[in-house]
C-alpha atoms as one frame of an Amber mdcrd trajectory, in Angstrom:
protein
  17.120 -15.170  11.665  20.946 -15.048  12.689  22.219 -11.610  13.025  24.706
 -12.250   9.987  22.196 -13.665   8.073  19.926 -10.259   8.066  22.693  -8.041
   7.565  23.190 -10.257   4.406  18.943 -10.145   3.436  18.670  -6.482   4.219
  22.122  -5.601   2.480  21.060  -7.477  -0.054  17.139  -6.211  -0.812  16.901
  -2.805   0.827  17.201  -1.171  -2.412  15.418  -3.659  -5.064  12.925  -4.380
  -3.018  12.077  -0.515  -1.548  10.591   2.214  -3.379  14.130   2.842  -4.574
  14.557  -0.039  -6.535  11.230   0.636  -8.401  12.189   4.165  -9.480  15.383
   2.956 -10.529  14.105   0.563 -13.187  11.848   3.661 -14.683   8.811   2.127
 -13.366   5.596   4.281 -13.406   2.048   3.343 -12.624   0.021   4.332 -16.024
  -3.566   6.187 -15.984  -4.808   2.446 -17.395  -3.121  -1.331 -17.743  -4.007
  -1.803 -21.482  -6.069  -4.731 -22.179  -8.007  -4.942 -18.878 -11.088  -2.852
 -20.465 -13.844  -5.149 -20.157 -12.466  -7.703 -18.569 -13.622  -9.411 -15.163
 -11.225  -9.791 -12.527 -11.438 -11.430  -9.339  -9.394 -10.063  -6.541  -9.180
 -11.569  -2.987  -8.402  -9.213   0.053  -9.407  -6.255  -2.119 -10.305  -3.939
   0.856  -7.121  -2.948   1.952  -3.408  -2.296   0.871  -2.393  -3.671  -2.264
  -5.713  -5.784  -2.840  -7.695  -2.390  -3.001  -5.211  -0.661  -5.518  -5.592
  -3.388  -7.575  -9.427  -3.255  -7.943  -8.877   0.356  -8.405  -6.741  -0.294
 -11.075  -8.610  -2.679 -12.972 -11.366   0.174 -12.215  -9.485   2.227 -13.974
  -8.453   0.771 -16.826 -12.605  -0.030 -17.702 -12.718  -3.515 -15.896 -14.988
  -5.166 -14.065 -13.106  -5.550 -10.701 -14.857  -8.242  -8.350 -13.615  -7.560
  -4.749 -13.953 -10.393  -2.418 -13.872  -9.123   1.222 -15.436  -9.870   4.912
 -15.921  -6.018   5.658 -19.245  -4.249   4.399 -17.985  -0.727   5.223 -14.585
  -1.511   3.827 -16.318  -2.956   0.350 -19.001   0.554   0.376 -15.883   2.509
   0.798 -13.977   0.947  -2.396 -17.204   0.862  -4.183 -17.608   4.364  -3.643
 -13.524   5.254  -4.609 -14.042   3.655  -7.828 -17.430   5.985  -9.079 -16.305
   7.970 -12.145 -14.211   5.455 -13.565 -14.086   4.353 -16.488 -14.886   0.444
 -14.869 -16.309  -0.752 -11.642 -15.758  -2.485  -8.860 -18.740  -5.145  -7.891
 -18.202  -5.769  -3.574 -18.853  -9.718  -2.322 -18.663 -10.513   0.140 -16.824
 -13.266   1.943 -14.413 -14.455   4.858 -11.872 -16.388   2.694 -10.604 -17.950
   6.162 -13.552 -20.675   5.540 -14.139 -23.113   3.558 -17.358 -22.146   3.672
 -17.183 -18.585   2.104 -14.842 -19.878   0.129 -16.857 -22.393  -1.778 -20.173
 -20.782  -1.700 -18.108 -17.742  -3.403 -16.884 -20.435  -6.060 -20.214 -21.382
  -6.346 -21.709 -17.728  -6.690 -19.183 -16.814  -9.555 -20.128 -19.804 -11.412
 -23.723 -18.981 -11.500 -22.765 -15.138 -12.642 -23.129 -14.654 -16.261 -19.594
 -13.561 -17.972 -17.409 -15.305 -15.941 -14.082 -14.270 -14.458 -10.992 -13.320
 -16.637  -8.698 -13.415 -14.187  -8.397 -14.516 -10.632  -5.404 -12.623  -8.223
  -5.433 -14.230  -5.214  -3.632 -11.340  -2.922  -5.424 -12.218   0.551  -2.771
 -13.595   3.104  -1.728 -13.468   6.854   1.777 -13.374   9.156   0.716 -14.558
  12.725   3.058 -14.927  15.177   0.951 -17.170  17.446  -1.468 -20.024  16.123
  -5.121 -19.174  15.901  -7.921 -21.394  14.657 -10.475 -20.397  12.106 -14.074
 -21.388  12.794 -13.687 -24.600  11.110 -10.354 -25.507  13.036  -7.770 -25.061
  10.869  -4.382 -23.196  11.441  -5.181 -19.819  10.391  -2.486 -18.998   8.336
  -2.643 -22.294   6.176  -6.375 -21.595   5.553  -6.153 -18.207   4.207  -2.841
 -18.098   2.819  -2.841 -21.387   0.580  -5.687 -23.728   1.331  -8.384 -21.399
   0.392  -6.762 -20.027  -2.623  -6.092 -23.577  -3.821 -10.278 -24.696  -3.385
 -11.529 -21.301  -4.840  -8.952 -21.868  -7.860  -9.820 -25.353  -8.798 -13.282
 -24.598  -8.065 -13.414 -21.778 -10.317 -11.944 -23.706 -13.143 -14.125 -26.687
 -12.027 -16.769 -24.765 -13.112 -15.452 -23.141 -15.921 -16.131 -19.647 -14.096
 -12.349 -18.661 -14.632 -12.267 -19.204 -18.204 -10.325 -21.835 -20.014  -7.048
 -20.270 -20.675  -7.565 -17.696 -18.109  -5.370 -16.004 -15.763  -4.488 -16.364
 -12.022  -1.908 -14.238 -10.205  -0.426 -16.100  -6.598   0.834 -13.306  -4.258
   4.094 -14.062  -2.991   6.809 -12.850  -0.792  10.134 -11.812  -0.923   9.701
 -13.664   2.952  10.030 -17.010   0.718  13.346 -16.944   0.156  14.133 -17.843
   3.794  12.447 -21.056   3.625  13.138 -23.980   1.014  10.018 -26.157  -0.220
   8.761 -28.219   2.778   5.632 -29.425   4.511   7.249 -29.119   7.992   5.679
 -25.375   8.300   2.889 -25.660   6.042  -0.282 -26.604   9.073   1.226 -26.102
  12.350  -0.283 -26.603  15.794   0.432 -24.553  18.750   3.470 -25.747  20.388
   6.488 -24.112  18.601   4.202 -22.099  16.191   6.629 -20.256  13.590   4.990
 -17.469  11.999   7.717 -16.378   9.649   8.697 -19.668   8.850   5.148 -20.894
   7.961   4.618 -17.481   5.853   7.559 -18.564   3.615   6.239 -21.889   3.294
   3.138 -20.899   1.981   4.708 -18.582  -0.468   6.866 -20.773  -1.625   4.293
 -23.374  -2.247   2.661 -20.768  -4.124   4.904 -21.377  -6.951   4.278 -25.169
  -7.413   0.292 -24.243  -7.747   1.175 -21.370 -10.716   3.570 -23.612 -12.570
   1.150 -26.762 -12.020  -2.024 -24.373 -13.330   0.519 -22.780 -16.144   0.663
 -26.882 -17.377  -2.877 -27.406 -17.539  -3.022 -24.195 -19.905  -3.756 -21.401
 -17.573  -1.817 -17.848 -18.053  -0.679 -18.779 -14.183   1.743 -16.786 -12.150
   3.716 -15.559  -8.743   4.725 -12.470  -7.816   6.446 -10.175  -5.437   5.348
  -6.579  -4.855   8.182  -5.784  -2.976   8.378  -4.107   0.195   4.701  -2.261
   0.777   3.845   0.112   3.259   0.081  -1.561   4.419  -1.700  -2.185   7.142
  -0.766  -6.034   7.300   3.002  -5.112   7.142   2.194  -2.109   9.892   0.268
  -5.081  12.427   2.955  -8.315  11.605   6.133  -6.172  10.888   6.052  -3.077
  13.371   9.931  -2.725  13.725  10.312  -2.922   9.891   7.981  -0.746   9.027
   9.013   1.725  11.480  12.512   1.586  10.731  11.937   1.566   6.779   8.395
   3.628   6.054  10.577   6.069   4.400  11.264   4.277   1.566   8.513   1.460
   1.547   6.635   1.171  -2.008   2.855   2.586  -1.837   0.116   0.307  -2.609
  -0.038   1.226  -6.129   3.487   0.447  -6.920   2.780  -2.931  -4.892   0.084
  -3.997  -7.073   1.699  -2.849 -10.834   2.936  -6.396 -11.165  -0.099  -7.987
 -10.831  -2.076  -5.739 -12.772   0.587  -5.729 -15.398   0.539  -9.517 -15.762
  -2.640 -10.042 -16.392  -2.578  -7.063 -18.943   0.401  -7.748 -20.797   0.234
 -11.798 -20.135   3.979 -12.503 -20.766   4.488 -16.473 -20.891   4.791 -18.369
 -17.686   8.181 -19.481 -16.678   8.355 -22.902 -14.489   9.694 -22.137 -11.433
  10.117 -18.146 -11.790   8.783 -15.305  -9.162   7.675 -12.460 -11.001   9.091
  -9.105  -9.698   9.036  -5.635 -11.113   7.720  -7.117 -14.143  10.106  -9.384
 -14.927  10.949 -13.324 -13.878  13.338 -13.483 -11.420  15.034 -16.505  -9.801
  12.816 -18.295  -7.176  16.173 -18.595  -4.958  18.340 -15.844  -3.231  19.848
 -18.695  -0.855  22.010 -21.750  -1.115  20.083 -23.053   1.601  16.302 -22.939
   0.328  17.624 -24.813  -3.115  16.741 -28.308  -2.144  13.347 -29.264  -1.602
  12.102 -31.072   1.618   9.056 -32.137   0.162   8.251 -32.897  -3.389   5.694
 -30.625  -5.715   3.514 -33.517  -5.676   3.806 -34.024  -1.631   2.496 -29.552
  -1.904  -0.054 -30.785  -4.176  -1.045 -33.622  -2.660  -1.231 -32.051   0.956
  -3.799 -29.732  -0.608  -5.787 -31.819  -2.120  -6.030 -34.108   0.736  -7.355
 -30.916   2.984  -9.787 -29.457   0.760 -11.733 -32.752   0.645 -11.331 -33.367
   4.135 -12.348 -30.179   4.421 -15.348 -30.306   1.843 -16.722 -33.814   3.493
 -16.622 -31.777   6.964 -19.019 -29.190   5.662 -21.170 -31.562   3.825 -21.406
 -33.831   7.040 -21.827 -30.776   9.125 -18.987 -31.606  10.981 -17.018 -28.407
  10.255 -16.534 -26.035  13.150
């Protein structure tokens, strides 16, 4: 990014986007998100950072919070946090960077008795360099759209997330630097572009919400804002140290989310959920016209997954 052009991003989001701009709208995180009590809730990434305060908050509020991870002592420890509340949080395991997990963890929930409310899908990845996953795909497309897309349709597949259920996509405010495109969205090696990539992925988010809001799912994408977390600490180490002061906590990052899929305002085509609100999916000119079509996002997807699925069923998938 050009040195004007993040004067103009940081001039322009320091505040909303900080622990500032939450305090100024009279947020507050409440002792329960009315309307989660009893209900089943699948988070993604739930060991760490936001993904944790959300099963805590589901917790909480009496839910059943399903917390998919890859780390055993990470998934005791937020088992253990959430003893004494009023809900619980049930650990499974699973590295959402494969296919693999990803699928058997479909298949898993559909064979669990109750089924699953609501579905955030918070796990995601910046690299700055290109690494693999064990089946061979770029990294960062695996965990931060690819999975999320099989798991989803799987689910409803199944019927596991219940018909008219919910699904929150964690976003980005990183998307605004990138319009829609499939230029970023699998790279290889040569010329790898992290940041790019990231907003790519977030931005496709959207087309999946408003494409799983029109088959009659309560489907959304949001934006927790600036979040001081591990992820942010490892990918953003300049930011972070230059803004920790005033970064939201985890909590505050996942209020959104857990408000969403309490409150379950209407969808809005197109709209990036911030702060709990709808806000415009744009904050640039540049990012307004699409390089690639929602049904080119859609269709890219669905393309990989089965490539993907006839890999594993072949064996061929590593």
């Amino acid at each position: 990014m050009s040195l004007s052009k993040t004067i103009n991003f940081y001039g322009r989001f320091l505040i909303p986007f900080s622990r500032l701009g939450f305090m100024l709208k009279g947020l507050n995180i409440p002792e329960q998100y009315d309307g989660l009590e009893g209900r089943t809730v699948l988070i993604t990434g739930a060991t760490g950072g936001i993904g944790a305060a959300m099963a805590l908050g589901v917790a909480r509020s009496g839910g059943i919070a399903l917390a998919a991870g890859r780390s055993d002592s990470k998934l005791a420890d937020l088992v253990a946090q959430a003893k004494g509340l009023a809900g619980r949080v049930e650990p499974l395991k699973a590295d959402l960077s494969l296919a693999s997990d990803t699928l058997a963890l479909a298949d898993m929930l559909a064979a669990r008795p109750g089924g699953v409310d609501a579905l955030i899908n918070n796990v995601g990845v910046l690299n700055h360099a290109h690494e693999a996953t064990g089946e061979g795909i770029d990294a960062m497309y695996a965990v931060n759209i690819l999975n999320p897309f099989i798991l989803t349709e799987a689910l409803m597949a199944s019927g596991a997330l219940k018909p008219g259920g919910c699904v929150v996509n964690m976003a980005s405010g990183g998307m605004y630097n990138a319009p829609q495109n499939l230029v970023y969205m699998e790279q290889k090696p040569e010329g790898y572009n992290g940041f790019a990539a990231y907003a790519t992925h977030k931005r496709a988010q959207l087309v999946l919400s408003d494409g799983w809001a029109a088959r009659g799912y309560a489907a959304w994408t949001m934006h927790p804002g600036w979040v001081d977390t591990d992820g942010v600490k490892r990918s953003l180490p300049k930011f972070r140290k230059v803004l920790k002061s005033i970064l939201r906590n985890e909590d505050q990052g996942a209020d959104t989310a857990l408000w969403l899929i309490s409150a379950r305002p209407a969808p809005q085509a197109g709209a990036l959920w911030f702060d709990r609100a709808p806000r415009p999916a744009h904050a640039f000119k540049r990012t307004r016209t699409p390089l690639a079509s929602d049904a080119d996002i859609r269709a890219k997807l669905e393309t990989g997954a089965a490539a993907l699925k006839t890999r594993l069923q072949t064996g061929d998938a590593s």
